[in-house]
N, C-alpha and C positions, 0 to 999 in steps of 0.2 A: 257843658255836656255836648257830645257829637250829633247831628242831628242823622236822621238815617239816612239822608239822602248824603249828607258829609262822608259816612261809613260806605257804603256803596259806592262814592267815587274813588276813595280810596284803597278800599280791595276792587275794582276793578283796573287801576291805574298799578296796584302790584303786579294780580295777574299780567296784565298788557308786559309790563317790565320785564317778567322772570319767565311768561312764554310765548311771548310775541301776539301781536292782535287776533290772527286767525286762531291758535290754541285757547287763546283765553276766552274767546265767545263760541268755541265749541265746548270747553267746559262749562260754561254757564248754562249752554243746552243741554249738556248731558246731565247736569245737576237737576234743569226742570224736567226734564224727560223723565227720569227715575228715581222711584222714592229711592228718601236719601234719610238717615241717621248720623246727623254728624258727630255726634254723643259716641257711638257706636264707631266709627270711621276713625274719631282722633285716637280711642282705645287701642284699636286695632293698630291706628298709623305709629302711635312710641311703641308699644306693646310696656314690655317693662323698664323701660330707659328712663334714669334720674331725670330732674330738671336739669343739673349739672353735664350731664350728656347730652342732651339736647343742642343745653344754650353751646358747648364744644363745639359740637356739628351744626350752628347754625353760625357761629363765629367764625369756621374754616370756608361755607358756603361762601357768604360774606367777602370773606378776604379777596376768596378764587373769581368770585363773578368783576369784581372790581379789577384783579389783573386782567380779565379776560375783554376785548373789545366789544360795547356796547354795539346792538346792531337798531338801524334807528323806525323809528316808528312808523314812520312813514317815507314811501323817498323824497328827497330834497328839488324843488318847484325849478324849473328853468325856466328862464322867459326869453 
């Protein structure tokens, strides 16, 4: 079983991935900041799309972020 702190480094290590360090710790804020229903948010985020549509659009993401150039996390240390 994942432990929470296991879960937490791991969607924060998404987020970091998919919108760079600064977006992903203001979303975290924004998320403490105000209430939040995420029951309600995912509803609203498919609305009525299949699983089958989805997993489409998350397998075309996918493909595209992979052709596209990673940009890196931090800059690279010169000495």
């Amino acid at each position: 079983m994942t432990t929470d702190t296991e879960i937490k480094l791991k969607g924060m290590k998404a987020l970091t991935e998919a919108m760079g360090p600064l977006e992903a710790e203001r979303f975290v804020a924004l998320i403490l900041r105000e209430p939040f229903d995420y029951t309600k948010w995912q509803r609203d985020l498919w609305g009525d799309a299949s699983v089958e549509e989805i997993s489409r659009a998350a397998m075309a993401h996918r493909r595209a972020s992979r052709a596209a150039p990673r940009k890196p996390l931090r800059p690279a240390r010169t000495r």
